[in-house]
Every structure is written in structure tokens, then in C-alpha cells.
C-alpha positions in Angstrom: 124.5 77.8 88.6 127.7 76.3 90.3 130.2 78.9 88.3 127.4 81.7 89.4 128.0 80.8 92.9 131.5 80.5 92.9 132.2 84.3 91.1 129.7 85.3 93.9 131.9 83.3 96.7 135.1 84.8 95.1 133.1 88.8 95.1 132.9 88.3 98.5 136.1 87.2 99.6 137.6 89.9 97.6 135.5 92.7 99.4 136.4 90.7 103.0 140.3 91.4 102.5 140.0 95.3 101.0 137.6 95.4 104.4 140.5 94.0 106.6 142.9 95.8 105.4 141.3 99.5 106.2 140.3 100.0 102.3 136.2 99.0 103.3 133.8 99.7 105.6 136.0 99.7 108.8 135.4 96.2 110.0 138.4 95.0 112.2 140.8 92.5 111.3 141.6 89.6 113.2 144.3 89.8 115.8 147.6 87.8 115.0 149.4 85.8 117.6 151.6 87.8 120.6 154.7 88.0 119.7 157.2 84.7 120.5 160.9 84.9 120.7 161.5 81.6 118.1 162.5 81.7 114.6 160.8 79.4 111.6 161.4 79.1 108.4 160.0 81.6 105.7 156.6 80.6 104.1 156.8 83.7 101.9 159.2 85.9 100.5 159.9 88.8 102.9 160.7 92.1 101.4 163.6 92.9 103.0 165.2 89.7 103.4 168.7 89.9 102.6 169.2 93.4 102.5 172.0 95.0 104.2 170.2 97.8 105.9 166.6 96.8 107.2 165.5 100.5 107.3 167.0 104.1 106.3 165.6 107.3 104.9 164.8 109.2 101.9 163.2 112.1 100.1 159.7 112.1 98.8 157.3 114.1 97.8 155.7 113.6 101.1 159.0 115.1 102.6 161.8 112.8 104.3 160.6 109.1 105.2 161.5 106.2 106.3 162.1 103.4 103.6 163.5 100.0 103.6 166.5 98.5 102.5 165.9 98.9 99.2 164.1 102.1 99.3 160.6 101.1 99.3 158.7 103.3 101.6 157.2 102.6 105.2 153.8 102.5 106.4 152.0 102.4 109.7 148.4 100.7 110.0 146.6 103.0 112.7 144.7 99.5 113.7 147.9 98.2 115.2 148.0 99.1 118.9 152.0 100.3 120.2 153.8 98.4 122.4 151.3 94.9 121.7 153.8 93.1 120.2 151.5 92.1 117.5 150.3 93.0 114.0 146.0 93.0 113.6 146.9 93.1 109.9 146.4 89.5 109.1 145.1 87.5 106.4 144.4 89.1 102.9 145.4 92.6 104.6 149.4 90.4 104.8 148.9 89.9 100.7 148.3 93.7 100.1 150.4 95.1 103.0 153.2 93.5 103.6 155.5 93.8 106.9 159.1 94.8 106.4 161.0 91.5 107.6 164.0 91.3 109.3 166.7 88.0 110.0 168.4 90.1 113.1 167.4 90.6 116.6 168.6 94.5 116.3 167.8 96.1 112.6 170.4 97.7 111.3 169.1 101.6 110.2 170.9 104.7 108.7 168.9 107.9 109.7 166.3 106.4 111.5 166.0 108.4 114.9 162.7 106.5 116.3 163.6 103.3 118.6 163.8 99.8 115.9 162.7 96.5 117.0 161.3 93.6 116.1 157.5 91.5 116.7 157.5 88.0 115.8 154.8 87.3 113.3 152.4 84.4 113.2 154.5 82.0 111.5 157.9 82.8 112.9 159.6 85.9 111.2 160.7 88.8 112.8 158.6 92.2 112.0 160.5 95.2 112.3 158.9 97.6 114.3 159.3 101.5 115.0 158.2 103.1 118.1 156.8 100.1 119.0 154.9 100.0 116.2 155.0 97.1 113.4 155.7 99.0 110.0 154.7 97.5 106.6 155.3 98.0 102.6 152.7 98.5 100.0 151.8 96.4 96.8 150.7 99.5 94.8 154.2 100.9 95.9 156.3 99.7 92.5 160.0 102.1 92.7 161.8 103.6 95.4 160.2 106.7 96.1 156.6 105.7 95.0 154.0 106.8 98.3 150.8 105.4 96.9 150.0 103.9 100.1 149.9 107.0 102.1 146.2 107.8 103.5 144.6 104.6 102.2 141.4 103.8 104.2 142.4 106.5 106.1 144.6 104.1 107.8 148.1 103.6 106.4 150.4 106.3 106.8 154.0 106.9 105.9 156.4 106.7 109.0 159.0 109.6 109.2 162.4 109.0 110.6 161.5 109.8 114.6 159.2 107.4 114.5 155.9 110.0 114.1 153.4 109.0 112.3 152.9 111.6 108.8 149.2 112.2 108.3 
């Protein structure tokens, strides 16, 4: 009975996190934190860390996009709200969907035209962010190049280099 319960338990936290991360029903994350100006150390490998360019373009077969530093394409979540300083993917949704990461105030970018920044996250990093938007990578997404993410839940979408959102 107690292993019964516990694969039940684990269903549904599986089918919480695909929810709050736009690939369910449409229930709404949670919010993170507004964004703080301090720095703490790294509880999880960031995706960008280290790289020598935070964000630059590329060709795909969804035209030319913005990628990270080591060519990993971009995504938007349309659940994020411009200009908030914050990320509502939180949680599980972080596990699938990570945000591209940054150590510098200012991004360094090659062919991006949209305006770079940066959001702090919850525990201290600095999310890059484009058009005031907070831009993330996707799991699924395995080689430079790869757009699986693009369209999921009908809300992750692939950034292009002025910032605009590609739908």
C-alpha cells in the first residue's frame, strides 16, 4: 500500500511541474522573487557560465535566432511579464527550462540587436534578459542548432535577434 501511494505521490508531482512549465492544463506558476542587485554563489550549474559570449546568433531551420554562448538556442516563456524583473518560471519549470546565466552586469552579445540585461534570480544569479524579457534554454534542446522547444505549451518561443518574439 505505502509503495502504491508513493508512485501515486510521485504521478502527481510529475504532472504539477509539466503544468508549471506551460506543457499542462495552463495552471500558472508561482512568481519568483523581484529582482535584487546582490550576487550568491551558484546552487546549480548555469548553462552559460563561463562562456565568452553570453548571447549571439545563428541559423536554423526556424530562420536566424538568438543562441547562447555555445549555440544552444533561446526561448521566451509568454508567462513572463516584460520589464517585471522577474521570472514566473520557477520550481520544476527551472529543471526543464533553464535560464541562460550570466557572471557580468552587461552580457556581452555578437548580432544581438534587441536591448541585453540581466534579472536576478531567486537564489542570486544574474538571468540575462532581452527586451526586458528573461530568456531561457531547453532540456530536449541536445546540439547547437536543435529548436525542439519552440511552440511547446504554446508558450515557449524562440527569440530572434531584435528581440521579437518568433511564433
Amino acid at each position: 500500500m505505502n509503495k502504491q501511494l508513493s508512485v501515486g505521490l510521485a504521478v502527481l508531482a510529475l504532472a504539477a511541474s509539466l503544468t508549471a512549465c506551460g506543457g499542462g492544463t495552463g495552471t500558472a506558476p508561482t512568481t519568483a522573487a523581484p529582482e535584487t542587485t546582490t550576487a550568491s554563489p551558484a546552487t546549480t550549474a548555469p548553462a552559460t557560465e563561463g562562456a565568452t559570449v553570453d548571447l549571439k546568433t545563428a541559423e536554423s531551420s526556424a530562420g536566424n535566432i538568438v543562441v547562447d554562448g555555445k549555440g544552444m538556442s533561446v526561448y521566451y516563456f509568454t508567462k513572463d511579464v516584460k520589464d517585471s524583473g522577474k521570472s514566473n518560471c520557477t520550481g520544476e519549470c527551472l529543471v526543464a527550462w533553464p535560464p541562460v546565466i550570466t557572471t557580468s552586469d552587461t552580457p556581452k552579445v555578437e548580432g544581438v540587436t534587441g536591448t541585453v540585461g540581466t534579472i536576478t534570480t531567486p537564489d542570486g544569479k544574474k538571468q540575462v534578459t532581452v527586451n526586458g524579457m528573461p530568456v531561457y534554454l531547453w532540456e530536449k534542446d541536445k546540439a547547437p542548432g536543435d529548436v525542439t522547444g519552440q511552440g511547446v505549451g504554446n508558450v515557449w518561443y524562440l527569440v530572434a535577434p531584435d528581440g521579437t518574439m518568433i511564433k
